[in-house]
C-alpha positions in Angstrom: 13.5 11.9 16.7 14.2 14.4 14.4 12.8 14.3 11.1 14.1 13.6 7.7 13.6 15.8 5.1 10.6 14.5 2.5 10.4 15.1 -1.2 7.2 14.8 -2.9 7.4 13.0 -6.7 4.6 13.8 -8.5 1.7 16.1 -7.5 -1.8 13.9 -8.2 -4.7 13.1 -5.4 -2.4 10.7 -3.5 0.1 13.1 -3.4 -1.9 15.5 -1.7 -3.5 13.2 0.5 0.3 11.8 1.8 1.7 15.3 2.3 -1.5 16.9 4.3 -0.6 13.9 6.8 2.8 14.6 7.1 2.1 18.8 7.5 -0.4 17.7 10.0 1.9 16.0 11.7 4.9 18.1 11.8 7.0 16.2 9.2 9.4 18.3 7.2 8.6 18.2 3.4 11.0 20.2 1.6 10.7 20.1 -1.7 8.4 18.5 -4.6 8.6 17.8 -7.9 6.4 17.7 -11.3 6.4 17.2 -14.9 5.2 20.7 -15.3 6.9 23.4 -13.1 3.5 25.1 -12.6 2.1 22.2 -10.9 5.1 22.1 -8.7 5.2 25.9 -7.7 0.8 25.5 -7.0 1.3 22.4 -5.2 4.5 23.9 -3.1 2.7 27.3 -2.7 -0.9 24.6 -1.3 1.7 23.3 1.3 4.1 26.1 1.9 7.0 23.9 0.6 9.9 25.9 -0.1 10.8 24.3 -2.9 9.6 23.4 -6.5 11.0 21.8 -9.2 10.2 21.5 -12.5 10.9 17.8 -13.3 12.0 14.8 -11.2 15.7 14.7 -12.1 15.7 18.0 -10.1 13.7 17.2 -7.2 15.8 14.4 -6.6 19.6 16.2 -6.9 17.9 18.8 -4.4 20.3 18.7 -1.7 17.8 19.4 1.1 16.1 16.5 0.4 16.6 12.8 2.6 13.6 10.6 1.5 11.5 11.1 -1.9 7.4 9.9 -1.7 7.0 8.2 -5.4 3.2 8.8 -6.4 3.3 8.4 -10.3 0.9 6.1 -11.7 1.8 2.5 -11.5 4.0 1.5 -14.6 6.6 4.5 -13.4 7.1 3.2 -10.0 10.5 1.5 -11.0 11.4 4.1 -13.1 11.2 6.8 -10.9 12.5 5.0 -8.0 15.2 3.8 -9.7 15.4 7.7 -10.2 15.8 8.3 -6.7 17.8 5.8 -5.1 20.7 6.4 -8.1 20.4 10.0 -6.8 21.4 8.8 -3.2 18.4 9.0 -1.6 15.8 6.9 0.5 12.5 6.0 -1.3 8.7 5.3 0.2 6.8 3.8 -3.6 3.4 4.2 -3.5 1.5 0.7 -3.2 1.8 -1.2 -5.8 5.1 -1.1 -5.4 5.5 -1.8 -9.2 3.9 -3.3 -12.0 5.3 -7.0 -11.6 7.4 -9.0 -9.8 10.6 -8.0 -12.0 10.2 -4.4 -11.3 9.7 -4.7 -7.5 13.1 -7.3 -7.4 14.9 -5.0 -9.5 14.1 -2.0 -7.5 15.0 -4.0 -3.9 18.3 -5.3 -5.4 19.1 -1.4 -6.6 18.1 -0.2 -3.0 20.5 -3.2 -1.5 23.6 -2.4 -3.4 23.0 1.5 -2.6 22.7 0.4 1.2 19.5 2.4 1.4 15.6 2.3 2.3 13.2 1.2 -0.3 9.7 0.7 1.3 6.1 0.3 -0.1 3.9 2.8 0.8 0.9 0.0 2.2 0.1 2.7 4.5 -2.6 0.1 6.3 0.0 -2.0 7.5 1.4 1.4 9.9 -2.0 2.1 11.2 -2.9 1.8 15.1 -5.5 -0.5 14.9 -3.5 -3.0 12.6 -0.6 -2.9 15.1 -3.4 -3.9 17.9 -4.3 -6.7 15.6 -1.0 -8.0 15.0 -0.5 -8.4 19.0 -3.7 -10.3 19.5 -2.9 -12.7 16.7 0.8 -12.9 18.2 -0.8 -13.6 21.8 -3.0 -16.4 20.8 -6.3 -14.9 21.8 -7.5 -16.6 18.6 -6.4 -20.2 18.7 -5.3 -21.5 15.6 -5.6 -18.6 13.2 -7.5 -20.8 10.3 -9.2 -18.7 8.0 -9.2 -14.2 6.2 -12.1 -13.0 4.6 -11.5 -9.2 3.0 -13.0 -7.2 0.5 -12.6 -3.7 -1.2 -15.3 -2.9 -3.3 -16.0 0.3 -4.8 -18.6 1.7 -7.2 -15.8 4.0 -9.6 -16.9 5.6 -12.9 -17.3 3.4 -15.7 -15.3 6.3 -18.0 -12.8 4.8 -20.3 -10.3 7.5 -19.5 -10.7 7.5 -16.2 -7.3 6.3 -14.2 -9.1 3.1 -12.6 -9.9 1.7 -16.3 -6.7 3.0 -18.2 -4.8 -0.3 -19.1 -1.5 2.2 -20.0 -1.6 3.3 -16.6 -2.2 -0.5 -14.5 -5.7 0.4 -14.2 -8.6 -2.0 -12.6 -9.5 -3.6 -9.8 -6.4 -5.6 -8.9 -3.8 -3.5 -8.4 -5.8 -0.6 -6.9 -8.0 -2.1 -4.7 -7.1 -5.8 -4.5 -3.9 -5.3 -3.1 -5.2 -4.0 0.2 -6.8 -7.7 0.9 -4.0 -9.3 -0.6 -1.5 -8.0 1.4 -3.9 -8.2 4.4 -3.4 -12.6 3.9 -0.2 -12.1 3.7 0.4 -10.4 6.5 -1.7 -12.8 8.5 -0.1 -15.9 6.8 2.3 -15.1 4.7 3.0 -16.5 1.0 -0.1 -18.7 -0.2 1.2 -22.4 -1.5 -2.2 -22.4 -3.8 -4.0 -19.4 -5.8 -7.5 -20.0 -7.4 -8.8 -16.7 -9.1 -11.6 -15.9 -11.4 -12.2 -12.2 -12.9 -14.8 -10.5 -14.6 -14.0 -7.0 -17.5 -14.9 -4.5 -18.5 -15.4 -3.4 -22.3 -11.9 -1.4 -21.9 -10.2 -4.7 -20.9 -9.5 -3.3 -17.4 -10.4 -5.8 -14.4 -13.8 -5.4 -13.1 -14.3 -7.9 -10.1 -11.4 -10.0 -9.4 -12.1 -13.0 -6.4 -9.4 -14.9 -5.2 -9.0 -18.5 -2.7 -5.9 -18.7 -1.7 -4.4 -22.1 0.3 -2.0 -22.6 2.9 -1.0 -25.6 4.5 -2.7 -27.2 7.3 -5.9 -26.4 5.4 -5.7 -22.7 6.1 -7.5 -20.2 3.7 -8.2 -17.1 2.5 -10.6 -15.3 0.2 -10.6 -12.0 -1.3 -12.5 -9.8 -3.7 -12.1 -6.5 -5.1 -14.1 -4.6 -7.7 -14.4 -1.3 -9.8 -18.4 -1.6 -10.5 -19.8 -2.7 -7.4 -19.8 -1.1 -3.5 -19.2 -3.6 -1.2 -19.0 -3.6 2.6 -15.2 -3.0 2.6 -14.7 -5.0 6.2 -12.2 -8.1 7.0 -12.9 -10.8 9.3 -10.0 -13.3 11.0 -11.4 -16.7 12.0 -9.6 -19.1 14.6 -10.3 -21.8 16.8 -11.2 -19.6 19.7 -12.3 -16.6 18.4 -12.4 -14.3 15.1 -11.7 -10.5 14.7 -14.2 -8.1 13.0 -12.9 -5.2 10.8 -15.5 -2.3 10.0 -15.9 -0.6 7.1 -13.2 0.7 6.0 -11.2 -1.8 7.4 -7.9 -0.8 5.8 -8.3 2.9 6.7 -8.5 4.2 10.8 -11.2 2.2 11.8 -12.7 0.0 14.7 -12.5 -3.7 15.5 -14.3 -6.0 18.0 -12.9 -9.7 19.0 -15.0 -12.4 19.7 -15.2 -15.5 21.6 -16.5 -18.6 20.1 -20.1 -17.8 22.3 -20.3 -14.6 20.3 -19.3 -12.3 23.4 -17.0 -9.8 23.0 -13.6 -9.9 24.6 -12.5 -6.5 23.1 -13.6 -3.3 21.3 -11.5 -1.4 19.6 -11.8 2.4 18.1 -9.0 4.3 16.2 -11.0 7.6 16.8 -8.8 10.3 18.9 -5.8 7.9 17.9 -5.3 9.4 14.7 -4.6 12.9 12.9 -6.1 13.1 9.3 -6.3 9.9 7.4 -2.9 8.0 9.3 -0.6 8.1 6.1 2.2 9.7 8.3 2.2 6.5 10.2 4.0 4.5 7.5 6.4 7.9 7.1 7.5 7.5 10.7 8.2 4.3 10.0 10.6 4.6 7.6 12.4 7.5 9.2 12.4 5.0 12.3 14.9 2.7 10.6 16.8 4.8 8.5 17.7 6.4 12.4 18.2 3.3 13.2 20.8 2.4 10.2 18.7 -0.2 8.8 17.5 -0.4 5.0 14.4 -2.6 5.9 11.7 -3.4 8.5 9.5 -6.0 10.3 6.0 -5.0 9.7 6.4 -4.7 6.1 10.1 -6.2 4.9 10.7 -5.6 1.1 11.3 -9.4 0.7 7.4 -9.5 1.6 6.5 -6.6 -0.7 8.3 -8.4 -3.6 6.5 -11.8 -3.0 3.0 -9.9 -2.9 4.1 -8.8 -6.3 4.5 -11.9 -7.2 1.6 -13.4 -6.2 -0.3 -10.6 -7.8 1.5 -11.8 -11.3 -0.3 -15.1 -10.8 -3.4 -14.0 -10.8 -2.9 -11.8 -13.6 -1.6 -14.9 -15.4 -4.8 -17.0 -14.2 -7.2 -14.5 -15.5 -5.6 -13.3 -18.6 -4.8 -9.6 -17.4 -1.3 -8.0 -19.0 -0.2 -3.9 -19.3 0.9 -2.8 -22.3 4.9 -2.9 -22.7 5.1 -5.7 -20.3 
């Protein structure tokens, strides 16, 4: 398959980390984009992009350019990729996808009546060892799939200004770090019918610890917990009849797995290593070129009715635990 041609929005840490996968991996980026043209020409002149433009309206009219990578903080998701698709172009938004529900149906109904590719960039969802999942739990090695246990726990600095406690940039645990096990239950069992959530803060007013129980029916459940303050084990567990799955640490990064039987023996091992170049973002890239070869506008493992719904979902817990962003 030959490969589109990527612009870069925005040049901060995730940028870099998304566009060292795709060099890596013989992508074609062509062009980026930045507030500040210096930032643009460094970050080009990092990658050996040929071009760099000085603001986002002209990365996006850049004529060598087939698919745009959003990475602005959180409440310019659906601003800038409202940006691109306007300008005729596919877009990959970094996870979250936006700030709220609104945003995220506003920027799939934008995408539909373009007839192009809006995808959230859950780059977990692309990775080889997730796919392996996916087939056992398709296969029934399990049983009846009954129970998700996930957590993403990291000990990040306390700073006020920092990003992760900056309420004017989506800031805390939720969105950052809580969407990985969130969209981990939904991908095992889709939209929860109940949500029970509890939060702790911190002086800022950013979300420290957030724990969540969701329900489904036939007394299926999962739990989740992220925090800001606190390292946790970062792993995942699914629990069926005949069998559960173990995630290691970090389960939502190239990792290894081991499935069990009810006795405890192990059925199969699992190991990403040799599997993967760099840290696997290209995966969800080659995705997304996939279908827009294919002439579709959305995909299986990820659709965008699904990435709206997780929005939503993540809405009600904001609204459980008393968490808004200013200019909502």
């Amino acid at each position: 398959m030959t490969h589109l041609r990527w612009g870069i929005l925005a040049t901060g840490g995730i940028a870099h980390a998304f566009t060292s996968d795709l060099m890596a991996n013989d992508f074609s980026v062509q062009a980026v984009g930045s507030r500040s043209a210096d930032k643009a020409k460094a970050f080009a002149d990092e990658f050996g992009i040929p071009h760099a433009h000085g603001s986002y309206e002209e990365l996006v009219a850049d004529p060598e350019v087939d698919i745009v990578y959003v990475a602005t903080p959180h409440p310019m998701h659906a601003e800038d990729a409202a940006l691109v698709l306007n300008a005729g172009k596919h877009v990959l938004v970094e996870k979250p996808f936006a700030l709220n529900r609104r945003e995220a149906q506003g920027i799939a109904e934008l995408a539909a009546s373009k007839g192009l590719l809006a995808m959230e960039a859950m780059w977990t969802r692309y990775l080889p060892h997730m796919s392996r999942i996916r087939e056992i739990l398709a296969s029934g090695a399990l049983g009846e799939v009954r129970t998700v246990m996930a957590d993403h726990c990291q000990d990040l600095p306390d700073d006020p200004g920092h990003r992760i406690n900056a309420l004017e940039l989506g800031g805390g645990s939720l969105l950052d770090l809580g969407i990985y096990p969130i969209s981990l239950t939904w991908d095992v069992f889709g939209e929860p019918l109940t949500i029970q959530s509890h939060a702790t803060f911190k002086e800022a007013g950013a979300d420290a610890t957030v724990a969540t129980i969701f329900g489904y029916d036939a007394g299926r459940m999962a739990t989740t917990i992220s925090a800001s303050d606190t390292r946790g084990p970062v792993t995942a567990s699914i629990l069926g009849t005949d069998g559960r799955i173990d995630i290691d640490p970090w389960w939502f990064t190239p990792t290894s797995f081991r499935v069990y039987d009810t006795d405890g023996a192990v059925t199969e091992e699992y190991t990403s290593e040799g599997r993967v170049t760099g840290r696997g973002m290209h995966f969800q890239a080659l995705e997304a070129e996939r279908l827009i070869a294919e002439g579709r506008t959305d995909g299986d493992i990820l659709p965008l009715a699904q990435t709206v719904g997780i929005m939503g979902t993540l809405d009600e817990i904001r609204d459980q635990i008393g968490l808004s962003y200013p200019g909502e």
